[in-house]
Backbone atoms as SQL, in Angstrom:
CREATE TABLE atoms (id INTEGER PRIMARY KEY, chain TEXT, resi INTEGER, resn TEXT, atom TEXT, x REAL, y REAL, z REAL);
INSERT INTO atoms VALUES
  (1, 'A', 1, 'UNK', 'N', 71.391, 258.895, 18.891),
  (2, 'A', 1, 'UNK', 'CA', 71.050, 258.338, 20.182),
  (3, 'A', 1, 'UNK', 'C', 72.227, 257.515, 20.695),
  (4, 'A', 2, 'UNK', 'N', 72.415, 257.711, 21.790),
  (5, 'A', 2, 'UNK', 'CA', 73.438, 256.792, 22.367),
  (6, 'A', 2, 'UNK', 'C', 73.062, 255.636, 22.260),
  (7, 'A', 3, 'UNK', 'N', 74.331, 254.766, 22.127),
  (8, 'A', 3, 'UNK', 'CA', 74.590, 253.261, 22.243),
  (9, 'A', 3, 'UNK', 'C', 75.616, 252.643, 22.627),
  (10, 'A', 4, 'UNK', 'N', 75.132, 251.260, 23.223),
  (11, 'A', 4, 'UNK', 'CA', 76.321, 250.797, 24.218),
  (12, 'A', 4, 'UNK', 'C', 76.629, 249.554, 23.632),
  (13, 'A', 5, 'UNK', 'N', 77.847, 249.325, 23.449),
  (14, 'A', 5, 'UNK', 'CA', 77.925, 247.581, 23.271),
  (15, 'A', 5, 'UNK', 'C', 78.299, 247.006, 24.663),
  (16, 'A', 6, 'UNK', 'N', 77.502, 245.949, 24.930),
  (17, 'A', 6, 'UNK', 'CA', 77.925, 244.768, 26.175),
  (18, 'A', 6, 'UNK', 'C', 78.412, 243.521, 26.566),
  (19, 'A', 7, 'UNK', 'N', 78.919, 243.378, 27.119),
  (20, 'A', 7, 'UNK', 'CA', 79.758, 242.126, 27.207),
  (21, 'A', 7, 'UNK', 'C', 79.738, 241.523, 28.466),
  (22, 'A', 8, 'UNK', 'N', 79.756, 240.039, 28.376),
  (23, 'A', 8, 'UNK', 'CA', 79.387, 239.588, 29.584),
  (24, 'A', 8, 'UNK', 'C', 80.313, 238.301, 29.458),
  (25, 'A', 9, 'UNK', 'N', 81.096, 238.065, 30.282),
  (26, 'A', 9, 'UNK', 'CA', 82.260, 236.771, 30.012),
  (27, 'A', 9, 'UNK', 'C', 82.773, 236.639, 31.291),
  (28, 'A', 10, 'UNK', 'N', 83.962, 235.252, 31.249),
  (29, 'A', 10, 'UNK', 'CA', 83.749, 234.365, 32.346),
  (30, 'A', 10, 'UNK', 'C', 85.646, 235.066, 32.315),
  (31, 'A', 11, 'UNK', 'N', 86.132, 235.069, 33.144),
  (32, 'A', 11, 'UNK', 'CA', 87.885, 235.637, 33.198),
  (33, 'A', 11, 'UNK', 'C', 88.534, 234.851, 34.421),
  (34, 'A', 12, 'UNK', 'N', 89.543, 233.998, 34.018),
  (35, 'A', 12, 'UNK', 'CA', 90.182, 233.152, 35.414),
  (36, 'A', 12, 'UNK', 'C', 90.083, 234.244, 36.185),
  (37, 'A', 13, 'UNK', 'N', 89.902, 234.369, 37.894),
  (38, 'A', 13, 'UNK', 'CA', 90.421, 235.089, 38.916),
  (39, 'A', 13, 'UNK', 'C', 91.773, 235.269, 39.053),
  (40, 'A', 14, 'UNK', 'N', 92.569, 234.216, 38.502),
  (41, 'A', 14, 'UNK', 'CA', 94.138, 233.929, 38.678),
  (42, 'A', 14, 'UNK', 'C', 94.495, 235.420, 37.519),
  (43, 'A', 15, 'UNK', 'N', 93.667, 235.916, 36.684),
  (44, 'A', 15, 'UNK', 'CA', 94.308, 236.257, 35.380),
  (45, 'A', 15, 'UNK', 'C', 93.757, 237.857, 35.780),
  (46, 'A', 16, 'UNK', 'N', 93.317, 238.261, 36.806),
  (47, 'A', 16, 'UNK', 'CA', 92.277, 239.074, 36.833),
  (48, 'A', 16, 'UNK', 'C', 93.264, 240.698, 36.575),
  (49, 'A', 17, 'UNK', 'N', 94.613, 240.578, 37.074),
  (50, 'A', 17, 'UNK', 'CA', 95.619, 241.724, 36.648),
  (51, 'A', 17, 'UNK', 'C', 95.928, 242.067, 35.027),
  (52, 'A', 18, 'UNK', 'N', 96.023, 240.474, 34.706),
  (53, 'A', 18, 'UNK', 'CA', 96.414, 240.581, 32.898),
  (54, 'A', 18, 'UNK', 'C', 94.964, 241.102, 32.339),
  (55, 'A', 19, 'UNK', 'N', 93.621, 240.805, 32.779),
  (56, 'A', 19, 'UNK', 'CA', 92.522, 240.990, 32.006),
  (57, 'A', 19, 'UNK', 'C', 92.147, 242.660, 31.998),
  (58, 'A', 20, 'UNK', 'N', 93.079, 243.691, 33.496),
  (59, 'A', 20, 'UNK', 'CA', 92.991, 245.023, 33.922),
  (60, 'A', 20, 'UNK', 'C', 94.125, 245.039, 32.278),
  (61, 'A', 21, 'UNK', 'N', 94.910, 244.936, 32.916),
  (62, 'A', 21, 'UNK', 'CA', 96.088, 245.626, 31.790),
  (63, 'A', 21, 'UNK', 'C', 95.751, 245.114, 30.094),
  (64, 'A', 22, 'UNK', 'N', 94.861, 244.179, 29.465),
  (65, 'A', 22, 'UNK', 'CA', 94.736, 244.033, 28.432),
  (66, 'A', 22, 'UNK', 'C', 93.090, 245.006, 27.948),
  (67, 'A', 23, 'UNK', 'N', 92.632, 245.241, 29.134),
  (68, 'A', 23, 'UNK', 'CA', 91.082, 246.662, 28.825),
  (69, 'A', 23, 'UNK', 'C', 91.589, 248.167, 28.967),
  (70, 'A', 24, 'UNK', 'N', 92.596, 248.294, 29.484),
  (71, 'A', 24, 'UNK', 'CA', 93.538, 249.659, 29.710),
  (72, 'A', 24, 'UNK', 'C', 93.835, 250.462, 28.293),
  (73, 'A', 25, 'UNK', 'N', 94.939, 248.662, 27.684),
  (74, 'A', 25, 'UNK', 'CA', 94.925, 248.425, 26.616),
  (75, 'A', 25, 'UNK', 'C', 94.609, 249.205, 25.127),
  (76, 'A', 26, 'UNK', 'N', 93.424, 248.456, 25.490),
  (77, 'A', 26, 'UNK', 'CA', 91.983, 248.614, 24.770),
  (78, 'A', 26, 'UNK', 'C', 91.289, 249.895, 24.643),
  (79, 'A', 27, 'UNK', 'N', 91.546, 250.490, 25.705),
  (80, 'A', 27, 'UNK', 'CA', 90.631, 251.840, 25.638),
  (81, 'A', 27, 'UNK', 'C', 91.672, 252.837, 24.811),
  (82, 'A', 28, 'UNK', 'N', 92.396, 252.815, 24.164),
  (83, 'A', 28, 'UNK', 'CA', 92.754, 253.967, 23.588),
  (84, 'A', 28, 'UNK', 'C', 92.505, 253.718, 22.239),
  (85, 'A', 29, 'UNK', 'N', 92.148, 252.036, 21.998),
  (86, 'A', 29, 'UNK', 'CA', 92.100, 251.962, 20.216),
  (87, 'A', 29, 'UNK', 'C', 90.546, 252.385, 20.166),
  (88, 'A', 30, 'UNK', 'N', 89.460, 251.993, 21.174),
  (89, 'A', 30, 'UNK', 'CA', 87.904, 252.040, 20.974),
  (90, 'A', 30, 'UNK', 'C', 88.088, 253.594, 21.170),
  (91, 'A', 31, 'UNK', 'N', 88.903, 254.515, 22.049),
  (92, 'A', 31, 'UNK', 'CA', 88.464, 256.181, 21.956),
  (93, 'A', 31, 'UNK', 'C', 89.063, 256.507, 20.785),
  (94, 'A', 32, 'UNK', 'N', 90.082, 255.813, 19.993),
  (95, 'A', 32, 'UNK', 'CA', 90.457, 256.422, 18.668),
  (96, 'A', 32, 'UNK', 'C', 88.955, 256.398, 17.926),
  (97, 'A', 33, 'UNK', 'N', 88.143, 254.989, 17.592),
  (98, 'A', 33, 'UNK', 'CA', 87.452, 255.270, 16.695),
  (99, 'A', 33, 'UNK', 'C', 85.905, 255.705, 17.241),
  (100, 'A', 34, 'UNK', 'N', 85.741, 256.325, 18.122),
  (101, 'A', 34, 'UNK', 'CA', 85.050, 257.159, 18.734),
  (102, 'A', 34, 'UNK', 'C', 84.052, 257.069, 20.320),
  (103, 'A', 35, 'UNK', 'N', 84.726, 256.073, 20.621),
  (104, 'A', 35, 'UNK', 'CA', 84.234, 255.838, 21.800),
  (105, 'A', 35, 'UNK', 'C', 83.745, 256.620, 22.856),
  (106, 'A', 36, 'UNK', 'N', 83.213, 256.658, 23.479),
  (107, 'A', 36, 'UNK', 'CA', 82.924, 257.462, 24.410),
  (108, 'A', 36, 'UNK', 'C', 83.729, 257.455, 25.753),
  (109, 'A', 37, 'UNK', 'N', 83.150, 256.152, 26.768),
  (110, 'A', 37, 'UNK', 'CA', 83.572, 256.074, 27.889),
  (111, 'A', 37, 'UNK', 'C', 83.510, 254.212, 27.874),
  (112, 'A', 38, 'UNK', 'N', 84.156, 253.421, 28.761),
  (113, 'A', 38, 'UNK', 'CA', 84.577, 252.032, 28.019),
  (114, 'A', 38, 'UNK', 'C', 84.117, 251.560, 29.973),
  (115, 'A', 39, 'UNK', 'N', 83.530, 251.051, 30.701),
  (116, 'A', 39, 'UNK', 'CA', 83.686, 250.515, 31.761),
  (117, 'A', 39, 'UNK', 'C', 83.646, 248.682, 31.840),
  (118, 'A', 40, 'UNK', 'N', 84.900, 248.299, 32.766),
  (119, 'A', 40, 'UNK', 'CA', 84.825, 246.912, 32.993),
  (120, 'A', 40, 'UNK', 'C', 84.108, 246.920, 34.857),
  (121, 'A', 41, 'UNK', 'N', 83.447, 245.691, 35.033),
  (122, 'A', 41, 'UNK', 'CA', 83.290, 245.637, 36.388),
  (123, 'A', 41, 'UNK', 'C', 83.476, 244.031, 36.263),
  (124, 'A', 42, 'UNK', 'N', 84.325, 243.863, 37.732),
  (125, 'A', 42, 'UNK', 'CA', 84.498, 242.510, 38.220),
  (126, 'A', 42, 'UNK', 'C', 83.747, 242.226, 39.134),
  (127, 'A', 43, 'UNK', 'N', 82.934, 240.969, 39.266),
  (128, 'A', 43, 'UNK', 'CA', 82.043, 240.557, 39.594),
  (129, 'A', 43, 'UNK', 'C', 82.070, 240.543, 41.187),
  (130, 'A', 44, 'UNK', 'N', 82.212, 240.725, 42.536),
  (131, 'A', 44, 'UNK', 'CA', 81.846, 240.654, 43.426),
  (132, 'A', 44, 'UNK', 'C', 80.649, 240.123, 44.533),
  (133, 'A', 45, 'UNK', 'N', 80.057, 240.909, 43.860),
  (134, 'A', 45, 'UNK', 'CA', 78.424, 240.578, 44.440),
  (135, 'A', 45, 'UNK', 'C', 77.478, 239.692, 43.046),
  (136, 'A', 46, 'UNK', 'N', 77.905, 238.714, 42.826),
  (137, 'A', 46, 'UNK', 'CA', 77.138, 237.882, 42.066),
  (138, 'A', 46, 'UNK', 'C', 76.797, 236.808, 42.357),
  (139, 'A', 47, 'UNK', 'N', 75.371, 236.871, 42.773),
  (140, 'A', 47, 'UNK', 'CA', 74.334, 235.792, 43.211),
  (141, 'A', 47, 'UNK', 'C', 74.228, 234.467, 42.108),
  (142, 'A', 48, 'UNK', 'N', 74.595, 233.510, 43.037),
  (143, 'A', 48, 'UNK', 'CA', 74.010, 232.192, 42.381),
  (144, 'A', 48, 'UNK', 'C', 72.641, 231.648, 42.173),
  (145, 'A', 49, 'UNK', 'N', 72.227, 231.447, 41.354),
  (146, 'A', 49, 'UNK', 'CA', 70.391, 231.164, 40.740),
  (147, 'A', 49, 'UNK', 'C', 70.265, 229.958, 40.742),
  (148, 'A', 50, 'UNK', 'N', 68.942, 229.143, 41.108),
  (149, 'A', 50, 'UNK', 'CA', 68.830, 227.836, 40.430),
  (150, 'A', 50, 'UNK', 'C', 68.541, 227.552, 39.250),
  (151, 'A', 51, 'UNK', 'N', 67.919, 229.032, 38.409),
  (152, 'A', 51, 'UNK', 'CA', 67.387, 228.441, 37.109),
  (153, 'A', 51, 'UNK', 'C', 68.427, 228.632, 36.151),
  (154, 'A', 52, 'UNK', 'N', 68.826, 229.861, 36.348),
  (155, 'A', 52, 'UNK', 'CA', 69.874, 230.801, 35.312),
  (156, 'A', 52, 'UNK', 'C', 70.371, 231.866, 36.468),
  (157, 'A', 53, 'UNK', 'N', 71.574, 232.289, 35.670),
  (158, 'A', 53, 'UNK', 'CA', 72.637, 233.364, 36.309),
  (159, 'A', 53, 'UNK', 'C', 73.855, 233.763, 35.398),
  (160, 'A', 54, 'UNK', 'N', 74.359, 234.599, 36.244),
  (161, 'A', 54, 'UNK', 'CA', 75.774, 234.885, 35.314),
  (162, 'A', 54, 'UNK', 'C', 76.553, 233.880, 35.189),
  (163, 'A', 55, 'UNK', 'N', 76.509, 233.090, 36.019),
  (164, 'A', 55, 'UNK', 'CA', 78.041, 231.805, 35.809),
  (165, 'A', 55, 'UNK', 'C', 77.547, 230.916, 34.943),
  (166, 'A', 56, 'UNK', 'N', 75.922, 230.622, 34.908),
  (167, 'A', 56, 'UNK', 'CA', 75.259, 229.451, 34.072),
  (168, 'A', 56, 'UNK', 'C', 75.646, 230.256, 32.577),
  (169, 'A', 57, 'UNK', 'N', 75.135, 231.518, 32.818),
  (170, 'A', 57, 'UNK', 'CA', 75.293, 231.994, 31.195),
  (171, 'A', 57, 'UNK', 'C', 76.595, 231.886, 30.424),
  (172, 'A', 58, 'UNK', 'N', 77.764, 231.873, 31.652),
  (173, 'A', 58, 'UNK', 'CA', 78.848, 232.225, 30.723),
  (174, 'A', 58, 'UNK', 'C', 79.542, 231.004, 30.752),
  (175, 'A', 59, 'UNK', 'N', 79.211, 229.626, 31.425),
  (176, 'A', 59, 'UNK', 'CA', 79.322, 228.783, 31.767),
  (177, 'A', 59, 'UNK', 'C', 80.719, 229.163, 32.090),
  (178, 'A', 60, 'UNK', 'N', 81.171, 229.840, 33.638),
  (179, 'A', 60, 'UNK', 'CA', 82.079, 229.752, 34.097),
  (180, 'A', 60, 'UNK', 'C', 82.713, 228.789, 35.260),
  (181, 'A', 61, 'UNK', 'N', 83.241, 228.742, 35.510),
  (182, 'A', 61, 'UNK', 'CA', 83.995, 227.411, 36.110),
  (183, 'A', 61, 'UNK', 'C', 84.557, 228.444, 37.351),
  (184, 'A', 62, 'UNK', 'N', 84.735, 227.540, 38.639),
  (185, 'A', 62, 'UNK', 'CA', 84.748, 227.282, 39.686),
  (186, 'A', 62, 'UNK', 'C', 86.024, 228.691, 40.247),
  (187, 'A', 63, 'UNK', 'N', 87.290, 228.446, 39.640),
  (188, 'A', 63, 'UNK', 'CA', 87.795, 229.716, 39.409),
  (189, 'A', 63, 'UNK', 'C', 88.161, 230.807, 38.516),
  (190, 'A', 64, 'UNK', 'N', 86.310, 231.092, 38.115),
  (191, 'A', 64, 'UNK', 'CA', 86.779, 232.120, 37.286),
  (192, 'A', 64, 'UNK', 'C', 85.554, 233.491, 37.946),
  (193, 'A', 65, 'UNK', 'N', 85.756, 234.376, 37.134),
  (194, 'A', 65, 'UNK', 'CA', 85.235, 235.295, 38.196),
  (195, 'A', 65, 'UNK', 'C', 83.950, 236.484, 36.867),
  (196, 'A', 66, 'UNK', 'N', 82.980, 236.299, 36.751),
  (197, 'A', 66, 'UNK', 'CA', 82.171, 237.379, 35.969),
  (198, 'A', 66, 'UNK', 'C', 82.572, 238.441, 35.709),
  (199, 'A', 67, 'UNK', 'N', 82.800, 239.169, 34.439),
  (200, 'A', 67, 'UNK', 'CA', 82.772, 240.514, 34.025),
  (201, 'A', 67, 'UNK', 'C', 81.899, 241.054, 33.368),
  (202, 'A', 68, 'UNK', 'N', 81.292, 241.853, 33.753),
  (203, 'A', 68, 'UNK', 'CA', 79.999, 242.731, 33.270),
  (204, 'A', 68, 'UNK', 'C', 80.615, 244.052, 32.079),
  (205, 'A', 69, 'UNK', 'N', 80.950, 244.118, 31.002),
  (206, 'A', 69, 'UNK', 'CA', 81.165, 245.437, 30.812),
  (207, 'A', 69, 'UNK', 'C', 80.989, 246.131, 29.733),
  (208, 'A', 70, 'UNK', 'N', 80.827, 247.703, 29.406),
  (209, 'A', 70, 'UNK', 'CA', 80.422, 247.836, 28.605),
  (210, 'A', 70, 'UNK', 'C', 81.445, 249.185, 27.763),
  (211, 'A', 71, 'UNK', 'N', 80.942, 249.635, 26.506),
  (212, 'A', 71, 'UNK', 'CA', 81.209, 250.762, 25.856),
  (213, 'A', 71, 'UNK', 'C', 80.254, 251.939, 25.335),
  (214, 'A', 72, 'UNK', 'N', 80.501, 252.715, 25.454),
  (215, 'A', 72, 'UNK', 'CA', 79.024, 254.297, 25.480),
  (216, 'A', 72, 'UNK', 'C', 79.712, 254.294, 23.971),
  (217, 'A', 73, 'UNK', 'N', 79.421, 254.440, 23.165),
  (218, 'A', 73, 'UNK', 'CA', 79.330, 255.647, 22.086),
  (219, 'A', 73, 'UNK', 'C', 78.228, 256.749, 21.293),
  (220, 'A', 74, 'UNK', 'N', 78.400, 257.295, 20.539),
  (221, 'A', 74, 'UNK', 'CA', 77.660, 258.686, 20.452),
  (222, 'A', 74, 'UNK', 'C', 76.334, 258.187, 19.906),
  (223, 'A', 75, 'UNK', 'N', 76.663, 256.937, 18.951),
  (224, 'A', 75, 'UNK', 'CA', 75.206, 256.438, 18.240),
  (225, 'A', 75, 'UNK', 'C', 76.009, 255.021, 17.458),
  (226, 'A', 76, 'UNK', 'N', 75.262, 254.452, 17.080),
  (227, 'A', 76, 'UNK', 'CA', 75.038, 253.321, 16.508),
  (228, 'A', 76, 'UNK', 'C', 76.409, 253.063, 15.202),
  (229, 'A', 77, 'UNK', 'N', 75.693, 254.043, 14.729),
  (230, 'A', 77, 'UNK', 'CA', 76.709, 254.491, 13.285),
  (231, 'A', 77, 'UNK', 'C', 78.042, 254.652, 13.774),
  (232, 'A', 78, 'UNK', 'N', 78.209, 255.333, 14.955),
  (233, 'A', 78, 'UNK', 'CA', 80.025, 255.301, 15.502),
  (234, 'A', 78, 'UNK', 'C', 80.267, 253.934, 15.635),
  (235, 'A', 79, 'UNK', 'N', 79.257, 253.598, 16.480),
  (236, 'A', 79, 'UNK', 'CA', 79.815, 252.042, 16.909),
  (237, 'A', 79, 'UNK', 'C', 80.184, 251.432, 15.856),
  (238, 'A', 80, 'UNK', 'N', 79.047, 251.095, 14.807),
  (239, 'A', 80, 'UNK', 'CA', 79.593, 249.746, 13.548),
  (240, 'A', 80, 'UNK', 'C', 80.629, 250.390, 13.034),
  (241, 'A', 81, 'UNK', 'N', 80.377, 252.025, 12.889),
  (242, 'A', 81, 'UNK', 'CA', 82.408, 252.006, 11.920),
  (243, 'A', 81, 'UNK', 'C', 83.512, 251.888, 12.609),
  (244, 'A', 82, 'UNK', 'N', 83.435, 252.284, 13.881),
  (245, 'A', 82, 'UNK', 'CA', 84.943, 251.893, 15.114),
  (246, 'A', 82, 'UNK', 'C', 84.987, 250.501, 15.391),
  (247, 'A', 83, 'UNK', 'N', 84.137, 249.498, 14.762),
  (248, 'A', 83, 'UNK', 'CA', 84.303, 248.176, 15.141),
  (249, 'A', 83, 'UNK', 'C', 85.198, 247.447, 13.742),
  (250, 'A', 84, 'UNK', 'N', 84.540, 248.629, 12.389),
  (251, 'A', 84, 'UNK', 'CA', 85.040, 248.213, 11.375),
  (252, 'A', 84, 'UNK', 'C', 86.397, 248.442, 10.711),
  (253, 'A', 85, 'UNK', 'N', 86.722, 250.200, 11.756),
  (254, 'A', 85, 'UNK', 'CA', 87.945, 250.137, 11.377),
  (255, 'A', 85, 'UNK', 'C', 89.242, 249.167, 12.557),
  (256, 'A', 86, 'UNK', 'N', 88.404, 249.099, 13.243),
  (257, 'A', 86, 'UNK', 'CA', 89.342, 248.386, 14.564),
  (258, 'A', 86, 'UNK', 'C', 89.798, 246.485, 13.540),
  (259, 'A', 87, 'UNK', 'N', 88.762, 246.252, 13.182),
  (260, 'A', 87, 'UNK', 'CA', 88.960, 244.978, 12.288),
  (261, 'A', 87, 'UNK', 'C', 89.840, 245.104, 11.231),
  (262, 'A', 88, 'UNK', 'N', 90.168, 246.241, 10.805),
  (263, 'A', 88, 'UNK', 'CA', 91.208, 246.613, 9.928),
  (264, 'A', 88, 'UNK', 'C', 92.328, 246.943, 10.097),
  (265, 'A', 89, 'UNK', 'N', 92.483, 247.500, 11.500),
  (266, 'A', 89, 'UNK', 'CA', 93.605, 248.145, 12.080),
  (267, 'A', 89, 'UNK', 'C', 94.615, 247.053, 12.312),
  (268, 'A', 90, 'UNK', 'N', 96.111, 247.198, 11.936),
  (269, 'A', 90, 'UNK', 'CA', 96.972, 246.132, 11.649),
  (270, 'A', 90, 'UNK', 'C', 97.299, 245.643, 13.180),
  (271, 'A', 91, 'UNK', 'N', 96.775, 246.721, 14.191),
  (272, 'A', 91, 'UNK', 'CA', 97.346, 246.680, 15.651),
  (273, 'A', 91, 'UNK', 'C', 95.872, 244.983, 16.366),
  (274, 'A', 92, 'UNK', 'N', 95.476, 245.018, 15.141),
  (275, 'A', 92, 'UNK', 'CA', 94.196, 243.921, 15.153),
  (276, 'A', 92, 'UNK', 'C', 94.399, 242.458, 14.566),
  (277, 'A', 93, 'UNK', 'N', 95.714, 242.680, 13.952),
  (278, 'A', 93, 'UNK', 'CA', 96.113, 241.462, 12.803),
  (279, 'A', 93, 'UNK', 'C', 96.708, 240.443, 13.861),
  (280, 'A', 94, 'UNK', 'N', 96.147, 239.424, 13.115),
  (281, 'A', 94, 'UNK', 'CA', 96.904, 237.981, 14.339),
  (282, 'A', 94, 'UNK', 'C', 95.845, 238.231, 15.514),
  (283, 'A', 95, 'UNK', 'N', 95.914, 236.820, 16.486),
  (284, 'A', 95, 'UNK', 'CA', 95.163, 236.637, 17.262),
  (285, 'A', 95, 'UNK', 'C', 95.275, 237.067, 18.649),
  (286, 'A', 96, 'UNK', 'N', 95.179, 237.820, 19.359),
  (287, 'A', 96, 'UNK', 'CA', 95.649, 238.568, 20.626),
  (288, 'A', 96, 'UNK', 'C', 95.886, 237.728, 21.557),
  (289, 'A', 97, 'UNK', 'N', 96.449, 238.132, 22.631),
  (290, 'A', 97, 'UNK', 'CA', 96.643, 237.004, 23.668),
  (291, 'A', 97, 'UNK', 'C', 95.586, 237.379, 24.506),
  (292, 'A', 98, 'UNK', 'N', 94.579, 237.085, 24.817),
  (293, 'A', 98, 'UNK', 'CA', 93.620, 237.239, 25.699),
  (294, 'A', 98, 'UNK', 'C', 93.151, 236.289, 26.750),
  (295, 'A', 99, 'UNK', 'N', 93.417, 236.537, 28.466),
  (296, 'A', 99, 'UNK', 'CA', 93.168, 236.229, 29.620),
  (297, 'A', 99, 'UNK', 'C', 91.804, 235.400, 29.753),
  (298, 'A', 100, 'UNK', 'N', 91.387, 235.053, 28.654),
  (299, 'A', 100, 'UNK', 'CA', 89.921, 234.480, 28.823),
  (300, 'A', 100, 'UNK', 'C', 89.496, 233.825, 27.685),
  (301, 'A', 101, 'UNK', 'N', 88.887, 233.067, 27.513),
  (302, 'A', 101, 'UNK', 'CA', 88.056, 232.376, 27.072),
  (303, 'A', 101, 'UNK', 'C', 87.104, 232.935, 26.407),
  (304, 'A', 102, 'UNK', 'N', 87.613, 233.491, 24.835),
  (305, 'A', 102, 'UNK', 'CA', 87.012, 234.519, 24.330),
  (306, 'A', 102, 'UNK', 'C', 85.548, 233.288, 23.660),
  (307, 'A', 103, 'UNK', 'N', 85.334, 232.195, 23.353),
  (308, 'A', 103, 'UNK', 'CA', 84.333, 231.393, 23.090),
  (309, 'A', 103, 'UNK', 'C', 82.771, 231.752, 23.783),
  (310, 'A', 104, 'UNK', 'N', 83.261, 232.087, 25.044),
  (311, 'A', 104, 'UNK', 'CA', 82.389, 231.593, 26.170),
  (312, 'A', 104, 'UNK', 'C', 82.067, 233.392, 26.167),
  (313, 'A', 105, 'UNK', 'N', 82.564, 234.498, 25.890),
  (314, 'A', 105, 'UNK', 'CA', 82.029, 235.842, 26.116),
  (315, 'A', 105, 'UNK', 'C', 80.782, 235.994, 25.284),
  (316, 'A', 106, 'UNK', 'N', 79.919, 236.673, 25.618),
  (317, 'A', 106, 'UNK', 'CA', 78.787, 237.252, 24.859),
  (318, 'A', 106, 'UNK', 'C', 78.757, 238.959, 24.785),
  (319, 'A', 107, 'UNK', 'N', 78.093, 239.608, 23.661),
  (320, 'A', 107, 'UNK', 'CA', 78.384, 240.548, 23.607),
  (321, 'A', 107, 'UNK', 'C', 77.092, 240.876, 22.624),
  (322, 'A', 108, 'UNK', 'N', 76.531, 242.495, 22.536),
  (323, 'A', 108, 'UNK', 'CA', 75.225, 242.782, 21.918),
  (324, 'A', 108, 'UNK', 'C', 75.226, 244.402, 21.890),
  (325, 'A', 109, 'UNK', 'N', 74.429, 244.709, 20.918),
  (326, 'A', 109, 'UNK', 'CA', 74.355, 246.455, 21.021),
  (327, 'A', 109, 'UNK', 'C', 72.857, 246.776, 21.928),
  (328, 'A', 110, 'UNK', 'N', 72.861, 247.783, 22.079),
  (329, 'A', 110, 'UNK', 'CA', 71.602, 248.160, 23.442),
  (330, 'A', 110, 'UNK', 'C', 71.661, 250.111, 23.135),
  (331, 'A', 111, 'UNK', 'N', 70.333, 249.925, 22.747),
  (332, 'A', 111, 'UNK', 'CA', 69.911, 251.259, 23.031),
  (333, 'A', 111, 'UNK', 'C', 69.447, 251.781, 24.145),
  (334, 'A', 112, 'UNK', 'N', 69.760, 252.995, 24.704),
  (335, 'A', 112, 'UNK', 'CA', 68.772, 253.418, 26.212),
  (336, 'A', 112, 'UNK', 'C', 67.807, 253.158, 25.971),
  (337, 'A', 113, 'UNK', 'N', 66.937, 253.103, 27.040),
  (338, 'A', 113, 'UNK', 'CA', 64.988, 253.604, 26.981),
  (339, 'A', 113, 'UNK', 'C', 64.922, 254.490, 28.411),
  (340, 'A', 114, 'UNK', 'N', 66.029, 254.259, 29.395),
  (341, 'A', 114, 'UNK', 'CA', 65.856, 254.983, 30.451),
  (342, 'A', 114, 'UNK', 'C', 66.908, 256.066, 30.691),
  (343, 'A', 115, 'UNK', 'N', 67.350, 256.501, 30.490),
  (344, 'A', 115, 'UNK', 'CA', 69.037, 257.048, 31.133),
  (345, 'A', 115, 'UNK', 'C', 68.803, 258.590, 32.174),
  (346, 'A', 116, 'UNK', 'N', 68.149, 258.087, 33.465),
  (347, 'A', 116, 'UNK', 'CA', 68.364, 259.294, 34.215),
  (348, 'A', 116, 'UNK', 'C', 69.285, 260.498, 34.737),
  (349, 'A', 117, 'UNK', 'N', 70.797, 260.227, 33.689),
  (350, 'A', 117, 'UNK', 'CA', 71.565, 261.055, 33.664),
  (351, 'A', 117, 'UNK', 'C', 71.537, 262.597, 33.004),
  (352, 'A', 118, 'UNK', 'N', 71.026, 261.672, 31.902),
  (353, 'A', 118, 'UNK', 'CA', 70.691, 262.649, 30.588),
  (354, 'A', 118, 'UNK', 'C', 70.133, 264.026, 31.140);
């Protein structure tokens, strides 16, 4: 069954070119270990809430801008081993330079229940 991992994090607006070119990046090590299809979206149309929202969740700050995004793979089992060999992969060693505030990202696996593509 397909599965997606998701991610939801806060990215300066100032940084929003380095955060394109560091997921570009990215997509050739997640299709090495079997990825499917990898989408980022920058936030645009994101409504402010009084109770909760995306900026409360990711507790983002004033200029930074929501990213919604995710990764397809074939099933579950691809996912945990392309996460496990990616943790191994030396191109993984040392701490990356990353455009964001990797603290403040959240991230989770998700099975369909709907997928009207299929």
């Amino acid at each position: 069954m397909t599965y997606y991992s998701g991610f939801l994090l806060p990215v300066p607006t100032a940084n929003k070119q380095k955060y394109i070119d560091m997921a570009q990046g990215a997509w050739s090590m997640f299709k090495r270990y079997g990825a499917l299809r990898m989408v980022e979206a920058w936030g645009v149309d994101v409504p402010r809430g009084k109770v909760n929202d995306f900026y409360m969740s990711t507790q983002a700050k004033d200029d930074e801008t929501v990213v919604f995004s995710w990764i397809e793979w074939p099933d579950k089992a691809t996912a945990d081993a392309g996460f496990e060999k990616m943790m191994a992969d030396p191109e993984m060693q040392g701490p990356p330079e990353m455009p964001f505030d990797g603290m403040r990202m959240m991230w989770g696996g998700f099975e369909p229940i709907v997928d009207e593509k299929a």
